[in-house]
C-alpha positions in Angstrom: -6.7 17.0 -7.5 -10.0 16.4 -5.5 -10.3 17.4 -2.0 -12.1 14.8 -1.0 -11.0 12.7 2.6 -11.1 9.2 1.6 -9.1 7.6 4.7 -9.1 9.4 8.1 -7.6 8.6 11.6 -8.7 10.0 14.8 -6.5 9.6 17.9 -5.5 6.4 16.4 -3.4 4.4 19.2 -2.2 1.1 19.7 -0.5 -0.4 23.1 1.3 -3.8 22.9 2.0 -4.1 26.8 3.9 -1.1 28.0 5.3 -0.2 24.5 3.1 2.5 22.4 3.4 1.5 18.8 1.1 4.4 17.7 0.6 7.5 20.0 -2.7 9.1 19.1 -2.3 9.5 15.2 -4.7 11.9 13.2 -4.0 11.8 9.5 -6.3 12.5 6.5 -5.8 10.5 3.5 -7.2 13.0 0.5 -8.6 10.8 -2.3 -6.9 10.2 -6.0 -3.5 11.0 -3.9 0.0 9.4 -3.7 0.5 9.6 0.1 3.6 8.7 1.9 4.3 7.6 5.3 8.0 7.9 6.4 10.0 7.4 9.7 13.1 5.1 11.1 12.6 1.6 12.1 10.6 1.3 15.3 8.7 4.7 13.7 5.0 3.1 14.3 4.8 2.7 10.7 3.3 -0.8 9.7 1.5 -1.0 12.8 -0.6 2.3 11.6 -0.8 0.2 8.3 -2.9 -3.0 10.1 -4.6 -0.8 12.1 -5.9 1.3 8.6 -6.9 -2.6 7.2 -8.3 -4.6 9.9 -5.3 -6.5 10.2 -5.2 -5.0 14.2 -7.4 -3.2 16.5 -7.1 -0.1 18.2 -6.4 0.5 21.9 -8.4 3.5 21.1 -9.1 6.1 18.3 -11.2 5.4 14.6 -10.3 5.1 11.1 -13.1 6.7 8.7 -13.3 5.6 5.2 -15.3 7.8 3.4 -16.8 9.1 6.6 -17.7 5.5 7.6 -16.1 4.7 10.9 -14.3 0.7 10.1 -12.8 0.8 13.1 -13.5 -2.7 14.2 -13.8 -4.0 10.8 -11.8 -7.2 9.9 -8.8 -7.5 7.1 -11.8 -9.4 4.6 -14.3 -7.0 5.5 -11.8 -3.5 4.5 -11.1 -5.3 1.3 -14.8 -5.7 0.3 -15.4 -2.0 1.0 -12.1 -1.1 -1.4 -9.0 -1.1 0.4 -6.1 -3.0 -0.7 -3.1 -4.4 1.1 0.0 -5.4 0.6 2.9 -6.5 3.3 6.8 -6.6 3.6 7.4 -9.8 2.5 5.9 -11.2 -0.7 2.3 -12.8 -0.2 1.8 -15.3 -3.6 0.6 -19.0 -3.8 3.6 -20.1 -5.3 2.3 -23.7 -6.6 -0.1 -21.7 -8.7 0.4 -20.1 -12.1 1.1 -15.9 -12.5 -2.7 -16.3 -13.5 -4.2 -18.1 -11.5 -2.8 -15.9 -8.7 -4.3 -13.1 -10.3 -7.5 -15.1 -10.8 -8.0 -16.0 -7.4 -7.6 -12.9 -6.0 -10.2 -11.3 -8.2 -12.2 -14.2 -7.2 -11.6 -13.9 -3.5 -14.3 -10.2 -3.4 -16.2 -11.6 -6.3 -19.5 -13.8 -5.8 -18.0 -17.4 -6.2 -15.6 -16.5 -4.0 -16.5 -20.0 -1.7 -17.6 -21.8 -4.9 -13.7 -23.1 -6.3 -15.4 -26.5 -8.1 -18.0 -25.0 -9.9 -17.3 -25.3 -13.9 -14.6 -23.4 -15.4 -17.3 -21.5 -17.4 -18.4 -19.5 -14.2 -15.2 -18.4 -13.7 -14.7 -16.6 -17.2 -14.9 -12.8 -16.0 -12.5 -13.7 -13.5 -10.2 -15.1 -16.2 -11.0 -12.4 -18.0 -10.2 -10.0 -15.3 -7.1 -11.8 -14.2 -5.5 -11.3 -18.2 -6.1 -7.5 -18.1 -4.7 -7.3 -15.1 -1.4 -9.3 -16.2 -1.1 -6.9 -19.2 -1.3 -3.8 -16.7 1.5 -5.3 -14.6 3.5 -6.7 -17.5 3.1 -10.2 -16.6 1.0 -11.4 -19.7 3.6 -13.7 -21.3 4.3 -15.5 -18.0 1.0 -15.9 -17.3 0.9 -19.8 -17.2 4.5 -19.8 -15.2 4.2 -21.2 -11.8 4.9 -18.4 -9.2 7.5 -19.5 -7.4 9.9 -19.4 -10.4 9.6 -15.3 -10.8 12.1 -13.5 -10.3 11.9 -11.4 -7.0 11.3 -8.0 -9.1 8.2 -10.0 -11.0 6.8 -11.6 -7.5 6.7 -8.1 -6.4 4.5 -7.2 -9.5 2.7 -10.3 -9.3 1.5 -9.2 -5.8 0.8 -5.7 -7.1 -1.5 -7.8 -9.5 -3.1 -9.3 -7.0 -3.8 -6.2 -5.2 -4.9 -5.1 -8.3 -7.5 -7.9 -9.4 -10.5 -6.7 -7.2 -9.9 -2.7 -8.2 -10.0 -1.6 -5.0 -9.9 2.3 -4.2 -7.1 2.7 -1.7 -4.5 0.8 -2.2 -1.8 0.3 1.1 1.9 -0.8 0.2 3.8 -1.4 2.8 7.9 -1.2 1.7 7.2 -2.5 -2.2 10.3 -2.5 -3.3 11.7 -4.4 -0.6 14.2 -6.6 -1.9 13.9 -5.8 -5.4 17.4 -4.9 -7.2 18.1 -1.2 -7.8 17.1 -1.3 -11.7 14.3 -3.1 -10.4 12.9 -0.3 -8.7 11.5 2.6 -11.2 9.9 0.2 -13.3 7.5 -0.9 -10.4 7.0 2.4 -8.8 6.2 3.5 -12.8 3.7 1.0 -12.7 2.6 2.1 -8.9 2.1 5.6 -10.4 0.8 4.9 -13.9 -2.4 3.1 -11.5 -3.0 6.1 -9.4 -2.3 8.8 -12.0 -5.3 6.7 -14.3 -7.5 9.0 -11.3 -9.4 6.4 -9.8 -6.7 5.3 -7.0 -5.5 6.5 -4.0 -1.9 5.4 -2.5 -0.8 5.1 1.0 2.5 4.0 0.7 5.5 2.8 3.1 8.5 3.1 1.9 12.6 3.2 2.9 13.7 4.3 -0.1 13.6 8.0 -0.2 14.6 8.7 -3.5 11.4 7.0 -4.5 9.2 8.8 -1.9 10.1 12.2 -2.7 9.9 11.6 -6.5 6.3 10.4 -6.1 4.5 11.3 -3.2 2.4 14.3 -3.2 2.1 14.3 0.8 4.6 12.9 3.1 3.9 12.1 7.0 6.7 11.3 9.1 6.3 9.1 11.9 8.5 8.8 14.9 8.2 7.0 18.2 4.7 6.4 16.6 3.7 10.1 16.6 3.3 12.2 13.6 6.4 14.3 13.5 5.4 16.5 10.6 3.5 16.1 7.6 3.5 18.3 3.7 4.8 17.9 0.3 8.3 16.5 -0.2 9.9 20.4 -0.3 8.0 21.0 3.0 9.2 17.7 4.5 12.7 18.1 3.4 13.5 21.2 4.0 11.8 20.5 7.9 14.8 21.1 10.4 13.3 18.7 13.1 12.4 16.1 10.1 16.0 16.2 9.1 17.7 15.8 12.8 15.2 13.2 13.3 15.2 11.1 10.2 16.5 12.0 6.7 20.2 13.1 7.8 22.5 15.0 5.6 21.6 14.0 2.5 18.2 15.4 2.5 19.3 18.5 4.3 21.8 19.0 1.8 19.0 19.1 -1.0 17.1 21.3 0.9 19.7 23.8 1.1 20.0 23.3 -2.6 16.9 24.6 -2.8 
């Protein structure tokens, strides 16, 4: 595992009127990791996520990637540098096919991304792209189904596809199993991992389901009343006294003591 700080904040903080949505966050992001962030609803959570991609400003603070300061970046500008998002509720065009979906977002950071009536010819790598990516995500044999008739679970993957089409580095999910059916669940967080175990990814993930986030994540930060609470591996996290009053309850206390 590198050591390497991909994503950094710095005093991050964001004020909508009177209400403090996130209170002065520092967090390092190390590269090639499966990073959590974790905390009850009102926690600060997603907001930290559009501040991260461009999707919101700061009141004050940076975000660094790769020791570049995006700060003031926009949402297309993040994703042309490598960072990836994804949001609570499913994102697809769902008039198009599962690939052309995939083929439009490849498309989107590519060179022709303005140029949608050339001929189908200069399109080919992004076809080509777009079929790889439906075999990662197990999507190849619906590839010519139009998107809106998925099932939620193969939406879901369909939007991991997406993120998935321009290979960015970091990629920022934001509650993906959201709606999905329980047996629904491991087989997208496999895929999730399988991606950033290949060793060229880096996760940042938001997620309610804590079965999946201490079975995956390599550093958890809990948020709460948008400061960091505490922040280590899933042991550290769980067996955190403050971290279990605040947030995880007596399930995770009771695996703690377990251990």
């Amino acid at each position: 595992m590198t050591t390497d700080i991909i994503l950094e904040t710095q005093q991050l903080r964001r004020e909508f009127g009177a209400l403090v949505a996130v209170d002065n966050v520092s967090v390092k992001i190390r590269a090639h990791t499966f990073h959590s962030i974790i905390g009850p609803n009102g926690a600060g959570k997603t907001t930290f996520f559009n501040l991260l991609s461009g999707n919101l400003k700061p009141t004050s603070g940076r975000v660094l990637f790769k020791g570049r300061d995006i700060t003031h970046l926009p949402l297309h500008r993040t994703a042309h540098l490598g960072i990836g998002r994804s949001f609570q509720i499913t994102n697809i065009f769902p008039n198009l096919t599962v690939l052309e979906n995939i083929r439009l977002a490849a498309q989107a950071l590519g060179r022709d991304n303005f140029h949608f009536w050339r001929r189908a010819h200069h399109f080919r790598r992004y076809e080509e792209r777009a079929a790889a990516v439906l075999e990662q995500v197990g999507l190849a044999k619906r590839a010519d189904t139009p998107a809106r008739t998925l099932p939620h679970g193969d939406q879901r993957k369909l939007e991991l596809g997406m993120l998935l089409a321009p290979d960015p580095e970091v990629l920022l999910l934001d509650e993906p199993t959201a709606g999905m059916a329980t047996e629904q669940v491991p087989e997208l967080i496999d895929l999730i991992q399988s991606f950033q175990a290949a060793g060229n990814k880096t996760v940042l993930l938001v997620e309610h389901n804590m079965n999946v986030v201490m079975s995956v994540s390599d550093v958890i930060t809990v948020m709460h009343y948008g400061q960091v609470l505490a922040e280590g591996t899933p042991s550290d996290v769980t067996a955190n006294e403050v971290v279990q009053e605040a947030y995880l309850g007596t399930l995770y206390g009771d695996v703690a003591a377990e251990k």
